[in-house]
Structure formats: structure tokens, C-alpha cells
C-alpha angles and dihedrals in degrees: 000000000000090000087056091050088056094049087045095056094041091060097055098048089054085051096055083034093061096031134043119244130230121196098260090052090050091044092048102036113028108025097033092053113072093209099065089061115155089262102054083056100049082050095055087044090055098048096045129118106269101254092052089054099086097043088043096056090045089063093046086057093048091054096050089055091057103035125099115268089245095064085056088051093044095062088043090067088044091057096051098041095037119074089182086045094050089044092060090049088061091044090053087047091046087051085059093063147080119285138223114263120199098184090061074075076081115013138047116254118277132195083240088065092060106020098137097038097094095054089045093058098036086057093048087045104044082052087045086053098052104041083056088049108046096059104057099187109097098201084059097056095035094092091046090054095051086043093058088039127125096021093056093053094064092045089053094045083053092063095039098101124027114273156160083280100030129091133183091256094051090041096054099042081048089065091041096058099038089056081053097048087053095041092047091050087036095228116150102209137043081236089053087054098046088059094044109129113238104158113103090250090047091230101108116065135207091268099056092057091048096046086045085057102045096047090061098056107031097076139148089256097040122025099102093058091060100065088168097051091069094061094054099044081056093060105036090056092046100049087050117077134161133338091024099050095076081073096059102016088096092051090042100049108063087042086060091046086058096048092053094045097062125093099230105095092220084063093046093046092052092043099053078040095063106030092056083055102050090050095055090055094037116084109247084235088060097040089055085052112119095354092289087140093064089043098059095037096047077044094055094036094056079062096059089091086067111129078194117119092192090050096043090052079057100039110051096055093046081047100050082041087053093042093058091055101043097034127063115235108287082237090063108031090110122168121252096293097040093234098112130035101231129202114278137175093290090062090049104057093039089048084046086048094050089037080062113039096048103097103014110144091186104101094201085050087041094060094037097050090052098028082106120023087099083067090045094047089057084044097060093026112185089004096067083086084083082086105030097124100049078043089055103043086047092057105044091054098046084056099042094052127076115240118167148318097243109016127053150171092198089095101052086039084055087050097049083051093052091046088051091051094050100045098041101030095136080062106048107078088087091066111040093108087060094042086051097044099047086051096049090050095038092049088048093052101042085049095071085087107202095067096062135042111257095238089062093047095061090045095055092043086054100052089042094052095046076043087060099039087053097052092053096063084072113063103358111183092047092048093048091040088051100050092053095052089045089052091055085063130102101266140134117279098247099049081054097055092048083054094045092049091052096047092049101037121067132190 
């Protein structure tokens, strides 16, 4: 009985495949008859030969358009009551995504690999779309939409961001369905969504079934073959934050190590991503469990060696976060006996990030390697003294040379002064002179105009001004005598009023 069901319902799907349908035809020949029921069809979809499967689904949405709302709601008690019908709406679902692709064990991803993807997914969730429409009563689809979670979530996280599979159309009906699928469950937030309970006994989420998902497939062996997962893992770990991260951070954590071991810098990029945001949202007490600490740290400073603006931008800040889970405070890192504060981790990356960045001639490089010195200085606080004199040397150079109109890493170079100043001031008087030097020429030289963009002149006048308001406090009456006498010079105007500004404001 069932077999001729099936044939039944193909044929009438080849029929509709090969004929357009009118509204009596599908009135007389599809809803009258019990056996072409919405689940019969979305079993011969499934079953089709793949380039049948789009045109197949599109038929299956015009008919739910079409369709009374109690054949709707006839599948939607299928689903709920059929293990094998709700396992052929998650096939039909599966065939949406994004395959696995052997050949990515070699090769980078192509839009070739995944060419039909996109038409495949814009078909399942226009169905999708429609199935959630038609019945308007919230407490009836419900059901349906628990039963095609959580597989309908990572097709819909594939199709979150442009990409190789992606088109406008599937990007956009994957926004659509995913706003449905959070009014229908009433949930406020994609993390809310993520920790809705779908198991029987309401104690698994959503995330547990995705994690679940994604473990067994982002392995060591196998991850590459899967370009779409890694969307999905993405957003996954970033729509999840504490508390709720000790239940995944085990599952997450091995995924990210992976990321940032590859060679490829996208990877890089994601892993260090995605760790530096599971650690935030991790406790440091969980983080030490088990040695995972060491194992992250020992896993981002094997990237220091990175020539890559864009990783760098992500490293540093996951590297001064790790740093504050495996490392003691710099104040109270003391040798056996307590009596001297002695060098720690902390003093080994930000000597590796000066070492680097003096003498660097790559102004992308430039701005990355000094984007966050400012962070590691209040870190150490006094003892940041330990490196004056790289720090020094780092800065004098990055303000003598010329490095753009437009961009530049003179700014960040200023800030990382005036968080020298502030942090080390008992131990500035001695260089006062070579604070005030490096401003005046680099005052005088900023204030031939037409060699910088305005906007970055006002910036640098600025941090150089709150720089020489800072070393006057301490030692007050040199600095001030100095500046006067330095205004009395031979220099350009402009370079005089910042002077002047600094002599006469305070902070």
C-alpha cells in the first residue's frame, strides 16, 4: 500500500514537473486524493535524482501556497507523530546544504565545488518559508518548527554572510526564516534560540545538538572538507556568551585550535576569532582546568611569528587576555623570597612585539605591531621601565620617519608615549630632554601641511599636546622653562601655539 502511495505521489509530482498547474487541477488531483499527502512529496523529493531536487521543491512551495490550511496541518501532525516522516524532512533539509568535499583535502574551496548549492538552499527555504506562513496560529507550527531544529538552523547559519554557496536570494530567505523561527518560539535573541530546549525531556538545546553536529564532523581528518561548517561554527561560538559557554567551551575549544593551526590565514584569522571570544565568556578557573590555559597560550604565541596585519589585529588582544589567565599580575610576580618583582610572560610577548616592530618599514605591519602596546604598558605599569629603552627607540623612530599622508602609525606611537608617561612617571625625569625633542621635530615637521591630511594633523597635535602636559608634571618648572624658551625659536607658527597650548592647559 504504501509503494503504491509513493508511486502515486511521484507521478504526480512529474506531472506537475513536466505541466503547469492551474488551481482546479491542483484542487481535483493533488489535495482531494489522501495518498498525495505533503509528506509523500517531500519523500519523492528526497529520493530524486539530484537535478530534479530544486525544481521538485519549487512545486512543493507552489502547492503550499495553494493548499488548505488543514493539509498543512495534516503533515504537521506527521511530522510530530512519525519518526521516519520527520526523518525525511531533515534529509530534504541535509541535501540543502553544503556537502562534503574530499578534494578541499588539496585544494582551496571554489565556487565550482559548490555551484548548485545556492539554488538547492533558496528552493528548501522558500518551502520552509512557506510551511511556517500558511498556518498562522503559532501554538500549531510550533511542533513542526522544534521537529526541523536544529538542522534548519545550520542551513540557515550557512547562508548568514555572503559566500562561495550563498546568493542574494538564499541570503535573504535565510533571514526571513530565521526572524519566523524566533517569532514562532517567541525567543528574543539568536542566543536565546541557540539554548531553547527541543529534546522530549527538555533537557538538550539547540546548542547541544549543533555542537553535537559539528564535533563529528570538524575533525582533524575532515574539517576542510566541510567550507560551510565554518561558518556555522563562527556563529554558533559567537552568539553564545557566559554562562552558557561552560556547556560548549569543551566542544569549542578543540574546533578553534584547529583553525589556528592551519596554514591557510582565513583560518588563522577565525581560530584566534573565535578563541579570544570563548575565553571572554569562559571563567579563568575553567579555562586553568585540565591545563587548557597553557594549551591556548603555548597555541597564540606560536603565531607571534605572524608577518600578517589582519592576524596580528586578532592576536595581540587574545594574547594579553591569555596572558591574564596562565601568568600571575606583573605587581605581584616576586622571586622565591618576595623581595623583587622578577620578569614574567607578560615581559616576554611585549619585548617579542617591540623586538618586531623596530625597524619595520611595512606600514600595515607598522600600525598592527603597535595597534596595542598602549593595553600591555597599563598592564605592567611601573615595570614597564624593564624596556624603556627598546620602547624608546621604537618610538623615536616611528615619529622621525615619514609614513603616509593619510595613514599613519604616529597616533597609536603618541598613545603609547602618554601611556609611558603615565605609567613610569618616577622614572621619567631622566627623559624629559628626549620627550621634548622628538615633539618639537615632530611638530615642525607635521606642520609643513601638504604632506599630511588635515584630520591627522589635528590628531597628532592633540597627543602631542596631552604628551606635553603630562611631562610637565614632572618636573614642572624645567618643562615650562623649556617650552618658553623653545617658543622664542625660529619655528613654524603652528608648531608655537601647540606649544603655547601646552604651556598654558593642564590635565
Amino acid at each position: 500500500m504504501e509503494c503504491a502511495d509513493m508511486c502515486s505521489a511521484k507521478a504526480v509530482l512529474e506531472t506537475l514537473l513536466k505541466h503547469d498547474f492551474g488551481t482546479s487541477l491542483v484542487v481535483d488531483q493533488v489535495f482531494a486524493r489522501p495518498t498525495n499527502s505533503l509528506g509523500k512529496f517531500i519523500e519523492v523529493t528526497v529520493e530524486s535524482p539530484n537535478k530534479d531536487f530544486h525544481q521538485s521543491v519549487s512545486i512543493i512551495a507552489k502547492l503550499v501556497k495553494v493548499a488548505p490550511e488543514k493539509w498543512i496541518e495534516d503533515y504537521i501532525h506527521e511530522v510530530t507523530k512519525s519518526t521516519k516522516v520527520e526523518d525525511k524532512l531533515h534529509r530534504l533539509i541535509s541535501v540543502a546544504c553544503a556537502p562534503f568535499i574530499k578534494d578541499l583535502k588539496l585544494k582551496p574551496c571554489e565556487k565550482s565545488d559548490v555551484s548548485s548549492v545556492s539554488e538547492r538552499a533558496e528552493s528548501v527555504l522558500a518551502l520552509v518559508r512557506c510551511l511556517l506562513s500558511i498556518v498562522t496560529d503559532h501554538d500549531k507550527t510550533k511542533p513542526l518548527v522544534l521537529c526541523l531544529l536544529p538542522h534548519l538552523l545550520i542551513l540557515i547559519t550557512e547562508h548568514e554572510q555572503p559566500n562561495l554557496w550563498t546568493s542574494t536570494v538564499s541570503l535573504s530567505l535565510s533571514k526571513e526564516v530565521l526572524t519566523q523561527v524566533e517569532e514562532i518560539l517567541s525567543v528574543s535573541s539568536h542566543e536565546d534560540l541557540l539554548q531553547y530546549r527541543i529534546a522530549s525531556d527538555h533537557t538538550c538545546s539547540v546548542l547541544f545538538h549543533i555542537i553535537k553536529y559539528l564535533s563529528e564532523r570538524l575533525t582533524r581528518d575532515s574539517w576542510m572538507c566541510y567550507p560551510s561548517l565554518k561558518v556555522v561554527y563562527r556563529w554558533v561560538v559567537f552568539h553564545t556568551r557566559f554562562p552558557n559557554m561552560s556547556e560548549a567551551f569543551p566542544k569549542f575549544l578543540p574546533t578553534a585550535l584547529l583553525f589556528i593551526d592551519d596554514h591557510i590565514l582565513e583560518n588563522k584569522i577565525l581560530g584566534v576569532s573565535c578563541l579570544y571570544h570563548i575565553m571572554q565568556n569562559t571563567s579563568r578557573e575553567e579555562l586553568r582546568w585540565y591545563g587548557q590555559a597553557d594549551v591556548i597560550y603555548e597555541a597564540l604565541k606560536h603565531q607571534m611569528y605572524t608577518r600578517e596585519p589582519k592576524l596580528i589585529d586578532v592576536l595581540h588582544p587574545a594574547l594579553l587576555y591569555i596572558l591574564s589567565v596562565v601568568e600571575k599580575d606583573p605587581q605581584y610576580c616576586t622571586d622565591s623570597k618576595g623581595l623583587f618583582r622578577v620578569p614574567n610572560k607578560y615581559d616576554e610577548v611585549f619585548h617579542t612585539i617591540l623586538t618586531d616592530a623596530y625597524g619595520e618599514q611595512n606600514l600595515a605591519l607598522r600600525i598592527a605591531l603597535t595597534g596595542h602596546l598602549t593595553h600591555f604598558v597599563e598592564k605592567l605599569g611601573l615595570l614597564a621601565v624593564r624596556h624603556n629603552n627598546l620602547i624608546f627607540k621604537v618610538i623615536e623612530e616611528y615619529l622621525e620617519v615619514y609614513d603616509g599622508k593619510r595613514h599613519s602609525a604616529k597616533p597609536q606611537i603618541l598613545r603609547l608615549l602618554k601611556s609611558m608617561i603615565v605609567a613610569t612617571w618616577p622614572r621619567m625625569s631622566r627623559y624629559v630632554d628626549f620627550i621634548l625633542k622628538i615633539l618639537v621635530k615632530l611638530l615642525i615637521d607635521i606642520s609643513s601641511r601638504e604632506r599630511y591630511d588635515m584630520e591627522l594633523v589635528h590628531t597628532i597635535e592633540e597627543l602631542s599636546t596631552q604628551c606635553l602636559i603630562l611631562i610637565k608634571h614632572v618636573n614642572l618648572e624645567y618643562v615650562e622653562k623649556q617650552l618658553q624658551n623653545i617658543i622664542k625659536l625660529d619655528i613654524p607658527n603652528t608648531c608655537k601655539l601647540t606649544l603655547s597650548d601646552a604651556l598654558q592647559l593642564s590635565m
